[in-house]
N, CA, C and O atoms as a GROMACS GRO file, in nm:
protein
  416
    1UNK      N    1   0.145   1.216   1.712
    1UNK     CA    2   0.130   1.201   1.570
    1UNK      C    3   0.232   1.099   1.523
    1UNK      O    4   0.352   1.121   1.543
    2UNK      N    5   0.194   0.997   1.466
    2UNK     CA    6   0.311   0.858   1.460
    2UNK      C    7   0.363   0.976   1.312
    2UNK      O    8   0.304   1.060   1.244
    3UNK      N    9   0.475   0.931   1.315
    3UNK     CA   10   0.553   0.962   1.154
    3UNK      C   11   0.638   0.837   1.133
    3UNK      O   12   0.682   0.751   1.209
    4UNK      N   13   0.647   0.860   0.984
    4UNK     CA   14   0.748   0.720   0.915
    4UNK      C   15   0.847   0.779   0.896
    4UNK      O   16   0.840   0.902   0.896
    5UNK      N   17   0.961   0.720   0.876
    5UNK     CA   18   1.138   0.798   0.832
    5UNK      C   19   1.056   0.678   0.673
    5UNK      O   20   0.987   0.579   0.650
    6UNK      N   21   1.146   0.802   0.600
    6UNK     CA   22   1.123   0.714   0.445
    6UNK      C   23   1.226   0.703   0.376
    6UNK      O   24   1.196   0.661   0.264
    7UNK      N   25   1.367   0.727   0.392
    7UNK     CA   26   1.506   0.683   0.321
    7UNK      C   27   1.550   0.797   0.270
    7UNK      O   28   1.659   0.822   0.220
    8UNK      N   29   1.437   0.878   0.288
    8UNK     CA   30   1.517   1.039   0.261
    8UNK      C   31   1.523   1.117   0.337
    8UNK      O   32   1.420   1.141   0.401
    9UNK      N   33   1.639   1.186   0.363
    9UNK     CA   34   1.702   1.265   0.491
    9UNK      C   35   1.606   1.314   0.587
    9UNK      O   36   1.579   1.286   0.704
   10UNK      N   37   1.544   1.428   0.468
   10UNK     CA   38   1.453   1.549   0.495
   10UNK      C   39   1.301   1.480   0.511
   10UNK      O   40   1.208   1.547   0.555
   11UNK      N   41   1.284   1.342   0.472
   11UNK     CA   42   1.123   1.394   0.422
   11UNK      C   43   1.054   1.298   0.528
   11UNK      O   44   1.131   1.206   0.559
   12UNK      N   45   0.945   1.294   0.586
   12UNK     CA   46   0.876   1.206   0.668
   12UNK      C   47   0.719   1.160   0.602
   12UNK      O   48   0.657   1.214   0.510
   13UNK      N   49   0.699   1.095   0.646
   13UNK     CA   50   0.529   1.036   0.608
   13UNK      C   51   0.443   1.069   0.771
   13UNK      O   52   0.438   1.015   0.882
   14UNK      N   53   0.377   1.206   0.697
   14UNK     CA   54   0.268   1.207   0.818
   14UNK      C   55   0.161   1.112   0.834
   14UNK      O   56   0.138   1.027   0.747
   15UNK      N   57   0.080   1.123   0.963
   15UNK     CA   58  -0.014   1.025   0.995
   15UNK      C   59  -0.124   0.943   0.826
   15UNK      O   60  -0.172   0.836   0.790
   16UNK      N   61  -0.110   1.060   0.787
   16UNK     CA   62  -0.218   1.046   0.656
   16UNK      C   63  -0.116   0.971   0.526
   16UNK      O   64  -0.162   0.942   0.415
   17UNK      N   65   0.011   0.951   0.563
   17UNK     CA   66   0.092   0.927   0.490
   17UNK      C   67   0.135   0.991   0.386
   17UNK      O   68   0.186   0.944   0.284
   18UNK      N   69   0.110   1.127   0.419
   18UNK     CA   70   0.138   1.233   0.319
   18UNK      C   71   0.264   1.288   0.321
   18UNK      O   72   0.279   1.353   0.425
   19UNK      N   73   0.376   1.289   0.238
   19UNK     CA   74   0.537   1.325   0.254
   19UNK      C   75   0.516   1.456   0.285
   19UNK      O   76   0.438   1.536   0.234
   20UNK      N   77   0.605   1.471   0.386
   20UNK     CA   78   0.662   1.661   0.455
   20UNK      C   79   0.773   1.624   0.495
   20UNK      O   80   0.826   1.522   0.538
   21UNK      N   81   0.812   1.779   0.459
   21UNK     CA   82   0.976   1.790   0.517
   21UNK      C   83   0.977   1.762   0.676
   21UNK      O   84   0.883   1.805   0.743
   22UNK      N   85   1.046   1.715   0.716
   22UNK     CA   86   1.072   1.725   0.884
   22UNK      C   87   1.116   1.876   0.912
   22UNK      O   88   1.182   1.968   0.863
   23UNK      N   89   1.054   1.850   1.000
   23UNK     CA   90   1.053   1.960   1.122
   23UNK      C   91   0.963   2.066   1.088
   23UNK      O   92   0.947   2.165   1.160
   24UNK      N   93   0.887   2.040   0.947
   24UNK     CA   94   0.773   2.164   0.912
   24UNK      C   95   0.657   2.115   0.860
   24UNK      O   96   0.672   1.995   0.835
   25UNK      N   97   0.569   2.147   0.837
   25UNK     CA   98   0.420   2.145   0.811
   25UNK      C   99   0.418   2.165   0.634
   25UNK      O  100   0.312   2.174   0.571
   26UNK      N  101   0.520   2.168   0.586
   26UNK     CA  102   0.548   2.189   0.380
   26UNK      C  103   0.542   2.055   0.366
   26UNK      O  104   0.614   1.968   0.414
   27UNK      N  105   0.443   2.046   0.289
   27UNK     CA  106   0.415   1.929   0.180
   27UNK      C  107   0.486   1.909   0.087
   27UNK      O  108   0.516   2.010   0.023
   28UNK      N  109   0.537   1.789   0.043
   28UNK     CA  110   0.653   1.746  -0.022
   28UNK      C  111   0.574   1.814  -0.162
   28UNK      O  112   0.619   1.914  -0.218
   29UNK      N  113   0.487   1.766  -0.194
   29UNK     CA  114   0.376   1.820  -0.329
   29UNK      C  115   0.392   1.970  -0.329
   29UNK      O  116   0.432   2.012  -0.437
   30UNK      N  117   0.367   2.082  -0.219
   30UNK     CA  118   0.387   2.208  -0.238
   30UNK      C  119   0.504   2.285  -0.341
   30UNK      O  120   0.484   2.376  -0.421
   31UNK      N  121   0.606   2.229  -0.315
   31UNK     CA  122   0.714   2.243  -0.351
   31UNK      C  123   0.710   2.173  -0.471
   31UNK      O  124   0.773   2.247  -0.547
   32UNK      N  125   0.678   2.088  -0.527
   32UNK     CA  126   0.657   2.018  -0.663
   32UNK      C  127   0.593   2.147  -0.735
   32UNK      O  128   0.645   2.228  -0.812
   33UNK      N  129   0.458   2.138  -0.681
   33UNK     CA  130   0.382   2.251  -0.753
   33UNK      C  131   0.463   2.424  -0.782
   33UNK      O  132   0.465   2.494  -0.882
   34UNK      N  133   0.510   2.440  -0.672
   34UNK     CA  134   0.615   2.558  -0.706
   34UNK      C  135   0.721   2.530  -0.844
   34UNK      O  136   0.757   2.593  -0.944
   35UNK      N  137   0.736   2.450  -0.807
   35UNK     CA  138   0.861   2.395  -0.957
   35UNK      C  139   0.827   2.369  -1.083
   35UNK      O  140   0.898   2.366  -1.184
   36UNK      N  141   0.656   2.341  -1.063
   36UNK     CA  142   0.584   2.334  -1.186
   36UNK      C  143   0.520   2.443  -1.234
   36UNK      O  144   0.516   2.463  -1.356
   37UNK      N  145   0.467   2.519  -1.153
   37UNK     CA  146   0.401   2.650  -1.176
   37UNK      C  147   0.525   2.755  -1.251
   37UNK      O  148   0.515   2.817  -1.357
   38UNK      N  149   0.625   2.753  -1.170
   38UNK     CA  150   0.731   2.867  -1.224
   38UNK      C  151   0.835   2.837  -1.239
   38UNK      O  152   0.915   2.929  -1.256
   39UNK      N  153   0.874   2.730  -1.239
   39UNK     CA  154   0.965   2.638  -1.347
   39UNK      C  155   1.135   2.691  -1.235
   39UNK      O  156   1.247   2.682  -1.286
   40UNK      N  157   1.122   2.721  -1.152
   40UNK     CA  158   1.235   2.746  -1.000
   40UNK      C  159   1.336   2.647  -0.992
   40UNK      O  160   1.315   2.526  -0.979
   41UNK      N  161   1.425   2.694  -1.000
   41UNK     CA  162   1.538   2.561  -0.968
   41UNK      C  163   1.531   2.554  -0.818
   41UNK      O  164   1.436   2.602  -0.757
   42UNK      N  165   1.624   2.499  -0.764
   42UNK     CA  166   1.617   2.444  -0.642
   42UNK      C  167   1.692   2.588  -0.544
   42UNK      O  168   1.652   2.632  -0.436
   43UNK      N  169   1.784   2.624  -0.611
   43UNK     CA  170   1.804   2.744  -0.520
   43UNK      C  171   1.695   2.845  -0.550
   43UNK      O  172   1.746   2.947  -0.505
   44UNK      N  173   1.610   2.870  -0.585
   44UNK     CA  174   1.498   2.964  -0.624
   44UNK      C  175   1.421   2.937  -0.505
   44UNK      O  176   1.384   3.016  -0.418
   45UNK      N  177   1.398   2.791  -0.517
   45UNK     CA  178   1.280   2.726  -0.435
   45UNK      C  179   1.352   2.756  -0.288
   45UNK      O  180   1.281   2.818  -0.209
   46UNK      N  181   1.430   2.735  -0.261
   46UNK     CA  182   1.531   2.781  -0.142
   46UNK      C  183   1.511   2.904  -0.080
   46UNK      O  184   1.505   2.924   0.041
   47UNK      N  185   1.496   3.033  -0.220
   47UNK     CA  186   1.527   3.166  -0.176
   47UNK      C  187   1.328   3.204  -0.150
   47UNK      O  188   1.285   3.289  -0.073
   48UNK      N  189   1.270   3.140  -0.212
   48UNK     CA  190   1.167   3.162  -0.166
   48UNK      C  191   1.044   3.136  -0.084
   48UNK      O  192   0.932   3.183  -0.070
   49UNK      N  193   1.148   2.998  -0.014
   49UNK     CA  194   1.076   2.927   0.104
   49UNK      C  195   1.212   2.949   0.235
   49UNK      O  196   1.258   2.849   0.291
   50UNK      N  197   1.256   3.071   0.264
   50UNK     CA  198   1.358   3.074   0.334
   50UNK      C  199   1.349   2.948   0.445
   50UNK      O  200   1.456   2.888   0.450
   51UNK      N  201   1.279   2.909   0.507
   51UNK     CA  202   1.250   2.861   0.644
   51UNK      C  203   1.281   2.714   0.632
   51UNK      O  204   1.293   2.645   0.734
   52UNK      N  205   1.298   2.648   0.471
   52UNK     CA  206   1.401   2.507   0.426
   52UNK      C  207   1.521   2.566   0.423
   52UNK      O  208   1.552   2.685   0.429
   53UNK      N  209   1.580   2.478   0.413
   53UNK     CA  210   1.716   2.458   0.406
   53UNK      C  211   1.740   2.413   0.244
   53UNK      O  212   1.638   2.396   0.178
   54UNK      N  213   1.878   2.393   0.174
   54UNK     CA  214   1.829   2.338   0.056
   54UNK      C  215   1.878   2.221   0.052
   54UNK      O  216   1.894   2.152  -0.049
   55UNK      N  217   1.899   2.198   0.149
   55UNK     CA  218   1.924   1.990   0.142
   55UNK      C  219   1.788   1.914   0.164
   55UNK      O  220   1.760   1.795   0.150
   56UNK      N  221   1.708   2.029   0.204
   56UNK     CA  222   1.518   1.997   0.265
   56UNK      C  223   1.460   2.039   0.050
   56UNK      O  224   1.376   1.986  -0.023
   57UNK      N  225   1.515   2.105   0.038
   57UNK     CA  226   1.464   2.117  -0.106
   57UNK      C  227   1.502   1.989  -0.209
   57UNK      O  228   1.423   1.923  -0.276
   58UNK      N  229   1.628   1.976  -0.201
   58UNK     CA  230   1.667   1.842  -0.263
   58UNK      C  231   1.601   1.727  -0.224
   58UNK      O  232   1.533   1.654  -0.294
   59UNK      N  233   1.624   1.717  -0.120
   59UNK     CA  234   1.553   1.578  -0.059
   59UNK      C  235   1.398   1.538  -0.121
   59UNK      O  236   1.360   1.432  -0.170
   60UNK      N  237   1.315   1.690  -0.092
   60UNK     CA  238   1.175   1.704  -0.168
   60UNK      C  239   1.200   1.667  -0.304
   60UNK      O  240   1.151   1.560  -0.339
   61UNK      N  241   1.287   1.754  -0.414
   61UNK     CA  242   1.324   1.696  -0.542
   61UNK      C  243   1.332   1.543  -0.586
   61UNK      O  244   1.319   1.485  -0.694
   62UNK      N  245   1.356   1.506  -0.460
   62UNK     CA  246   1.455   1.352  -0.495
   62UNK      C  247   1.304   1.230  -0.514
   62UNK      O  248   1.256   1.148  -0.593
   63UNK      N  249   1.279   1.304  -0.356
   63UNK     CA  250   1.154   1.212  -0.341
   63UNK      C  251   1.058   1.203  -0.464
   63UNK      O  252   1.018   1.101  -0.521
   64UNK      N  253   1.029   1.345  -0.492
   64UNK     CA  254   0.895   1.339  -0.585
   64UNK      C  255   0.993   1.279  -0.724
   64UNK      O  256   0.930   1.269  -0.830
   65UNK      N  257   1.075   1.258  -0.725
   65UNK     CA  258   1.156   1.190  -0.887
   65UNK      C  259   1.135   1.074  -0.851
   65UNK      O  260   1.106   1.004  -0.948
   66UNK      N  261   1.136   1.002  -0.725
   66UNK     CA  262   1.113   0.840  -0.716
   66UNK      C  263   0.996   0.812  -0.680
   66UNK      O  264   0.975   0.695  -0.649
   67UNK      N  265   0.887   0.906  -0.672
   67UNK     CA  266   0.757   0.884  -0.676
   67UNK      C  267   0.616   0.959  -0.766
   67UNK      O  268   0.501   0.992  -0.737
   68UNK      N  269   0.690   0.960  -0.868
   68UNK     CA  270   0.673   1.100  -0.955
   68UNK      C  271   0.489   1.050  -1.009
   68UNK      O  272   0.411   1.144  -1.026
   69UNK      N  273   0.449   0.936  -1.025
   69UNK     CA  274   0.377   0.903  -1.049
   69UNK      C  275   0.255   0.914  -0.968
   69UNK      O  276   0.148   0.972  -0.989
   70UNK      N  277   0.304   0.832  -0.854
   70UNK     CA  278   0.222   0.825  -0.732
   70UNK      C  279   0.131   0.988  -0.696
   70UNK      O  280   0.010   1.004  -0.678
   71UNK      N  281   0.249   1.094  -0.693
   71UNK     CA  282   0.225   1.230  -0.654
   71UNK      C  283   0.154   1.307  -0.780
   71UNK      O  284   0.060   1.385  -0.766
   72UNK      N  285   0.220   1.271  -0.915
   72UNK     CA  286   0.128   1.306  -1.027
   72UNK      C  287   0.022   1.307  -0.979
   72UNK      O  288   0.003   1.418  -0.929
   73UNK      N  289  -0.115   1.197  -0.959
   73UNK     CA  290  -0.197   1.144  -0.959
   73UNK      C  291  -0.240   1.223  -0.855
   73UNK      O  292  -0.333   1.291  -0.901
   74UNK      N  293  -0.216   1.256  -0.713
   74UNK     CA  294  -0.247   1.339  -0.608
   74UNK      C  295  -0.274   1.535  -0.696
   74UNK      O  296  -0.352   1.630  -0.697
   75UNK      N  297  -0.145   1.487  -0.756
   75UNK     CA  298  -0.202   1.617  -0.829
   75UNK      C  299  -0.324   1.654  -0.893
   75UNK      O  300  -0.412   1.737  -0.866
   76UNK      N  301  -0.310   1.589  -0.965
   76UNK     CA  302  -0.450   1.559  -1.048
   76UNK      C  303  -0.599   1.551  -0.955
   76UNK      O  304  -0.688   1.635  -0.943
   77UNK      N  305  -0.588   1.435  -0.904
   77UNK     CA  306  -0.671   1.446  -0.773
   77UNK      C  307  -0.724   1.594  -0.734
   77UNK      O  308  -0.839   1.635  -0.750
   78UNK      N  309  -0.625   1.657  -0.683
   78UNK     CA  310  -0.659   1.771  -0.596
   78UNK      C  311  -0.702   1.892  -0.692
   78UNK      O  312  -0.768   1.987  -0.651
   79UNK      N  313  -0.656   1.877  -0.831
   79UNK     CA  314  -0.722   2.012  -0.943
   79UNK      C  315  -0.845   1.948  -0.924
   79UNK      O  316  -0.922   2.010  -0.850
   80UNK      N  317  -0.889   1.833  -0.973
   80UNK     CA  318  -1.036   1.795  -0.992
   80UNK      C  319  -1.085   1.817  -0.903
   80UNK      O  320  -1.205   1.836  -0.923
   81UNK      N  321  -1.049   1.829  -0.775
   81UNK     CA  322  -1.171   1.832  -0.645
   81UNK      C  323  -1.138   1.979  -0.673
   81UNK      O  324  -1.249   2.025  -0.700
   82UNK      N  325  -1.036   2.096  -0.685
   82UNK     CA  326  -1.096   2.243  -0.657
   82UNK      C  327  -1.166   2.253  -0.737
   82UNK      O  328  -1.268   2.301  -0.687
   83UNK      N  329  -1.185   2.233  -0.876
   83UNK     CA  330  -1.256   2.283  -0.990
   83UNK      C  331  -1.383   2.183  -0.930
   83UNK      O  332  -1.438   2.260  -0.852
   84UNK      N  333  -1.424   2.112  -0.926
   84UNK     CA  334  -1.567   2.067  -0.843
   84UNK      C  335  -1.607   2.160  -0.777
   84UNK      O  336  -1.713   2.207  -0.817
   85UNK      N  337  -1.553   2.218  -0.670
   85UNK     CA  338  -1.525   2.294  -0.533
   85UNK      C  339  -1.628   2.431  -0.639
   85UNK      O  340  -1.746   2.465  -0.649
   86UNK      N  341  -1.492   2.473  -0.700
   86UNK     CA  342  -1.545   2.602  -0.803
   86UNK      C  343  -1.684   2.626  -0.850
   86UNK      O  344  -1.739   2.736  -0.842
   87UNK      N  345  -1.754   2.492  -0.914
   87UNK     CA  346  -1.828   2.436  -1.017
   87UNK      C  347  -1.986   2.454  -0.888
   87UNK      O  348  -2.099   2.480  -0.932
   88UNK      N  349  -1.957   2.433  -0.732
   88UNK     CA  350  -2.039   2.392  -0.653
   88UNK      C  351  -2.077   2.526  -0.564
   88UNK      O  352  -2.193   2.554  -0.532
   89UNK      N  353  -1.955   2.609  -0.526
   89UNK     CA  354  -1.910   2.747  -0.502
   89UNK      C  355  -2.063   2.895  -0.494
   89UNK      O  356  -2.100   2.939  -0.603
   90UNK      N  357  -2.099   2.925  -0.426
   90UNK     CA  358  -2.207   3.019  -0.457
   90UNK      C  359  -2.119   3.130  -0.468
   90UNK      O  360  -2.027   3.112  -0.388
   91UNK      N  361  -2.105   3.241  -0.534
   91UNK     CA  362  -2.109   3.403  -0.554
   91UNK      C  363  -2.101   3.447  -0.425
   91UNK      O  364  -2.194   3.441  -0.344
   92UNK      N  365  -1.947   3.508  -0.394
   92UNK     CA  366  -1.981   3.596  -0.201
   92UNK      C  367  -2.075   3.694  -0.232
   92UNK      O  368  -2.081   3.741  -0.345
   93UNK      N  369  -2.149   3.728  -0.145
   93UNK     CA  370  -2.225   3.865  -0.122
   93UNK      C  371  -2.170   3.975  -0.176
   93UNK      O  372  -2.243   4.057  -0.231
   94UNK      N  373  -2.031   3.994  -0.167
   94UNK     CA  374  -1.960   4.156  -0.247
   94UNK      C  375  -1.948   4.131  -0.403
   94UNK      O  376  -1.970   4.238  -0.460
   95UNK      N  377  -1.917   4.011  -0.506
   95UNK     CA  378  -1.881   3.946  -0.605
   95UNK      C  379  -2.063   4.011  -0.662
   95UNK      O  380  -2.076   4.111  -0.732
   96UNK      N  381  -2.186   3.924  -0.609
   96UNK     CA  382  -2.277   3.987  -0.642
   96UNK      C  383  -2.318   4.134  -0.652
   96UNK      O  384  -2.364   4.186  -0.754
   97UNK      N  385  -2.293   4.201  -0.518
   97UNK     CA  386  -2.324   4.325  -0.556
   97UNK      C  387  -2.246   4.385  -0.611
   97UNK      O  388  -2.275   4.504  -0.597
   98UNK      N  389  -2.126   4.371  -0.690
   98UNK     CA  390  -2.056   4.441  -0.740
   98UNK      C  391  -2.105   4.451  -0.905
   98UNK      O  392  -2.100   4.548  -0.980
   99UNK      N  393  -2.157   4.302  -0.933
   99UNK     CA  394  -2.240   4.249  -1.081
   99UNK      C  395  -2.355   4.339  -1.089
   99UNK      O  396  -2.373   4.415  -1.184
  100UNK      N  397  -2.422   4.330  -1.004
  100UNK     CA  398  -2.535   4.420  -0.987
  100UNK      C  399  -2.514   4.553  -1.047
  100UNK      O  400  -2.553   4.615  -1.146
  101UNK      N  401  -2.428   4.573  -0.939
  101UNK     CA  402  -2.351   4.741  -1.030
  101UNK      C  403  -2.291   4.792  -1.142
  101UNK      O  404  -2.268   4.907  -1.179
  102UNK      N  405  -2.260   4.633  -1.213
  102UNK     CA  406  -2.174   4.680  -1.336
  102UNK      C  407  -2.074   4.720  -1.291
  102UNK      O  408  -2.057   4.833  -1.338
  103UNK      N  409  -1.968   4.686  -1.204
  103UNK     CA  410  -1.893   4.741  -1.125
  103UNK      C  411  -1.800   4.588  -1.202
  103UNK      O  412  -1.690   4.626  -1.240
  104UNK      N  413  -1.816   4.473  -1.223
  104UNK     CA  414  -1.732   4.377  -1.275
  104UNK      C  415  -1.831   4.306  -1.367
  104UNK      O  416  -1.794   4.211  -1.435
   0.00000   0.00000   0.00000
């Protein structure tokens, strides 16, 4: 799997050129979204991704502040394709029979 070093400690560019922390499979964006969803400072984000470090949390911080735009836009991106996803989505088999029943 080629990777890029990108000027920040922690963070690498996978094949797809998508930022992750080194040495793990966390998307630099994951961690954005955590910070946006529940508003976590960096030791939060720390205590609840034990398996970073928090110089791997900063580094993520740093990056998405000098690419805040770029990753915006990925954001965005990726709501519009689930809500498509949603919009395209059939009813599981239990969701129905539960309607059926008046059960939801």
């Amino acid at each position: 799997m080629p990777i890029v070093e990108t000027g920040y400690e922690h963070i690498i560019l996978n094949e797809k050129k998508v930022p992750i922390i080194a040495g793990t499979k966390m998307k630099v964006i994951e961690i954005i979204l955590d910070k946006i969803a529940y508003g976590w400072s960096p030791e939060e984000l720390q205590y609840q991704h034990p398996h970073l470090t928090l110089g791997q949390i900063y580094s993520a911080l740093a990056y998405y502040s000098d690419h805040q735009e770029k990753l915006d836009q990925e954001i965005e991106t990726q709501l519009k394709q689930l809500d498509q996803m949603k919009k395209e989505a059939k009813p599981s088999p239990l969701i129905v029979r539960l309607k059926a029943k008046k059960l939801i």
